[in-house]
matplotlib code that plots the C-alpha trace (Angstrom):
import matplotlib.pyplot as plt

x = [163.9, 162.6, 163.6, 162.6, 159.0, 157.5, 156.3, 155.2, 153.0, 150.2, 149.6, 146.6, 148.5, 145.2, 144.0, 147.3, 147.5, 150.8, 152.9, 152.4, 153.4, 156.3, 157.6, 157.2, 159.2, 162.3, 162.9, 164.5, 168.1, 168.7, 164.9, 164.6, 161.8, 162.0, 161.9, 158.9, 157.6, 158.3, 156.3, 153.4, 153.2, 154.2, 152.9, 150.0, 148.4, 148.7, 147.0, 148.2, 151.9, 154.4, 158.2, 159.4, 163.0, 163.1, 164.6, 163.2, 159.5, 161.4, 162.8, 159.3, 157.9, 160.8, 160.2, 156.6, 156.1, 159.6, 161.5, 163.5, 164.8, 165.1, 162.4, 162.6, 161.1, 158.4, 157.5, 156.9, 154.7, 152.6, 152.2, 151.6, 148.6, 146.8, 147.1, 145.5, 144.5, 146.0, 149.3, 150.7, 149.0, 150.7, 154.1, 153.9, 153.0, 156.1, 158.2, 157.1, 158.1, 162.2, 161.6, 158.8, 159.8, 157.1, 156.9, 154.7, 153.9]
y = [33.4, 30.8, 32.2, 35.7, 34.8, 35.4, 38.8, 38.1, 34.7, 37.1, 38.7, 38.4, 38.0, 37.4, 41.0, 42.9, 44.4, 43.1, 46.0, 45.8, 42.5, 43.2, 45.8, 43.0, 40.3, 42.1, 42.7, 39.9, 39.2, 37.8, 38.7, 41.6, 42.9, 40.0, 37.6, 39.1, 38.9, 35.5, 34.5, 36.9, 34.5, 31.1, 30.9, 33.3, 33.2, 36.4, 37.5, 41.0, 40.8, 43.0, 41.9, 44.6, 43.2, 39.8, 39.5, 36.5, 38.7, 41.7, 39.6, 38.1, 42.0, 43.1, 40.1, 40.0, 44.4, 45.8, 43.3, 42.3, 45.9, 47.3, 48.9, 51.6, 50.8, 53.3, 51.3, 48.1, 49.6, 51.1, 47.8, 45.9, 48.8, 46.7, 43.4, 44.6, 43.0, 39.7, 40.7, 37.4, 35.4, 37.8, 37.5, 33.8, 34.1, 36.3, 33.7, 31.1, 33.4, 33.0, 29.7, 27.7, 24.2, 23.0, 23.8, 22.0, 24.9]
z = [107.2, 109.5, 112.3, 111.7, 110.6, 113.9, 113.7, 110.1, 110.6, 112.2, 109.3, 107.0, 104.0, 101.8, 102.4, 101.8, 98.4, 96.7, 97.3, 101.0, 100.5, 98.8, 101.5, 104.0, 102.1, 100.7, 104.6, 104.7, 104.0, 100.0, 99.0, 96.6, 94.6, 91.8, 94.7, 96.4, 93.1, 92.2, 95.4, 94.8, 90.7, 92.3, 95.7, 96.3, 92.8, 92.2, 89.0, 88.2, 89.3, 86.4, 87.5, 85.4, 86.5, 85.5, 81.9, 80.4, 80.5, 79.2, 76.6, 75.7, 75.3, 73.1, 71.1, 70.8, 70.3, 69.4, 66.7, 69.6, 70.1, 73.6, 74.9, 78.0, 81.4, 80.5, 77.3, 79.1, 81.5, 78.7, 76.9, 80.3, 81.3, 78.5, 80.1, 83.6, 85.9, 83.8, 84.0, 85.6, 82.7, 79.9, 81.9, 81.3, 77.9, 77.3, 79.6, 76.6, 73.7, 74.7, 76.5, 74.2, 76.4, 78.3, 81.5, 84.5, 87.2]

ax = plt.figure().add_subplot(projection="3d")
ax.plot(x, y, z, "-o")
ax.set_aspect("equal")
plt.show()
């Protein structure tokens, strides 16, 4: 990625929404969505980032609205509109519900 970055290191990363960001990281070789993600939570402090495809938060939903049943794609979105523009706190919460250990961010 290193040597790559050049192009990217101009950029005003601060002023680009997250799915701008996004369609500049998963450019890379190895970094998807959930990746871009992941970085958007961990290292920009992002506060209203929904990784609809990382399990553990999916897990956390089902438990905490559904019973633990599966829910569609569509019925996470729907219960995530209410969490807006906290979504990144609420995904954390639900991280907790399968994973109660603390955890030092």
């Amino acid at each position: 990625i290193s040597e790559s970055w050049g192009e990217y290191d101009s950029l005003n990363w601060e002023i680009m929404n997250d799915e701008e960001i996004i369609e500049k990281l998963i450019h890379f070789r190895g970094v998807g969505v959930w990746t871009a993600e992941m970085i958007l939570i961990f290292t920009m402090l992002r506060p209203d980032v929904f990784p609809i495809g990382d399990i553990g938060m999916i897990r956390g939903i089902e438990k905490s609205y559904n019973a633990g049943d599966k829910l569609s794609r569509e019925e996470l979105f729907s219960i995530s509109e209410k969490w807006k523009p906290w979504r990144t706190v609420a995904c954390c919460y639900m991280w907790r519900t399968v994973d109660p250990e603390p955890v030092e961010y």
